[in-house]
C-alpha positions as CSV (number, residue, x, y, z in Angstrom):
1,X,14.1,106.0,94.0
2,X,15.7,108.9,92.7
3,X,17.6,111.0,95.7
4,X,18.6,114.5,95.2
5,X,22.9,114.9,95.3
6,X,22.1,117.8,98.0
7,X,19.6,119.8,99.6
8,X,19.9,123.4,100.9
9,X,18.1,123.4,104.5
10,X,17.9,127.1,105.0
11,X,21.1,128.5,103.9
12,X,23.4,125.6,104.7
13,X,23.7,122.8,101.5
14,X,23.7,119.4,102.6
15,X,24.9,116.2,100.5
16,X,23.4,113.5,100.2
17,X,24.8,110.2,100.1
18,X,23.4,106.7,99.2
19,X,25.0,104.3,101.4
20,X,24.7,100.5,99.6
21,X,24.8,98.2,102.6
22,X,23.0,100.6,105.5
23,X,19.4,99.9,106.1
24,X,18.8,103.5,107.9
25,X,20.2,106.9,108.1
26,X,22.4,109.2,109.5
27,X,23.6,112.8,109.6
28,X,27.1,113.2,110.3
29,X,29.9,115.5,109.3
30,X,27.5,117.8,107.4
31,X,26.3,114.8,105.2
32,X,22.8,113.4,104.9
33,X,23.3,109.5,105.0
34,X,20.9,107.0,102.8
35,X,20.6,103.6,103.5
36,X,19.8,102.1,100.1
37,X,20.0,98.3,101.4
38,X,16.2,98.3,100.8
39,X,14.9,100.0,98.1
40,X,11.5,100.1,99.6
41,X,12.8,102.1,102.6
42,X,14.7,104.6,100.5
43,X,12.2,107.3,100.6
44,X,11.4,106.6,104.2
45,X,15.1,106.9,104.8
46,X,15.4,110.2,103.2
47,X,12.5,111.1,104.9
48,X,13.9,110.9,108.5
49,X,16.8,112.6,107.9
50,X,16.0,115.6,106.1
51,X,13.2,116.2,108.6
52,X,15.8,115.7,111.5
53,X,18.0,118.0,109.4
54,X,15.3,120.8,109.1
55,X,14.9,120.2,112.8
56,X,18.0,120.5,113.9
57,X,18.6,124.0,111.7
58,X,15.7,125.3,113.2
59,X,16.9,124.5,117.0
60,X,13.6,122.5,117.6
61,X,16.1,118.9,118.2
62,X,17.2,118.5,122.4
63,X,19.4,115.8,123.6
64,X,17.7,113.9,126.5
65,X,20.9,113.9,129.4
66,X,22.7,111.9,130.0
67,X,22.5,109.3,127.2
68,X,24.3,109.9,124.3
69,X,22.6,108.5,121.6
70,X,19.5,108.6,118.9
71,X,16.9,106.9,120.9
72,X,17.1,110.0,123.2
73,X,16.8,112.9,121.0
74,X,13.7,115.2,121.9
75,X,11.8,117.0,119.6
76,X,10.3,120.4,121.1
77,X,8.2,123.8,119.0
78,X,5.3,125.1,119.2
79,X,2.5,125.6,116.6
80,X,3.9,128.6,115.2
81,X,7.5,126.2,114.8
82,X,5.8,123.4,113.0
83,X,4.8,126.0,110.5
84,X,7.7,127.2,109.7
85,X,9.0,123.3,109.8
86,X,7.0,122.5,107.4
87,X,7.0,125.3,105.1
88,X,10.9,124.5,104.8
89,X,10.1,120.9,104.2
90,X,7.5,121.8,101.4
91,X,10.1,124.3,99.9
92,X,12.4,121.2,99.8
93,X,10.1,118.6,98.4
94,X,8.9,121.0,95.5
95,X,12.4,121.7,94.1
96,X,12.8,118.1,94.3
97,X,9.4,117.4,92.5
98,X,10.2,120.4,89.5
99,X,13.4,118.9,88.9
């Protein structure tokens, strides 16, 4: 699978980075992680993250207090939001496509 070296997520660029021996993602110090451990996840990988990414711009991503991690992240909008969610994810997946 073929990964793009960034995306732009409204106006802020994000790399992207294939990471050999990870099996999921991440998003950390303005970088869009790939696990590439296995290939048959790679998309699904990419996936996540960029729509957590888009999310996250967007303000649509809540941490659940008091736990600190992933498993608690909460994802609130409204139908008017998801629009606009996935207009930027389909704005992002065609540049990828005409590439």
């Amino acid at each position: 699978m073929r990964l793009p070296k960034k995306v732009k997520v409204l106006e802020r660029v994000y790399p992207v980075v294939k990471v050999k021996d990870r099996y999921g993602g991440e998003i950390a110090d303005g970088k869009i992680y790939v696990g590439i451990a296995d290939q048959r996840d790679i998309l699904a990988n990419f996936m996540h993250e960029l729509c957590e990414v888009i999310l996250i711009e967007f303000g649509f991503r809540y941490q659940n207090w008091p736990l600190p991690d992933n498993s608690n992240y909460v994802f609130v909008m409204n139908h008017r939001e998801f629009d606009l969610f996935i207009r930027e994810l389909s704005k992002i997946i065609r540049q990828m496509i005409e590439k």
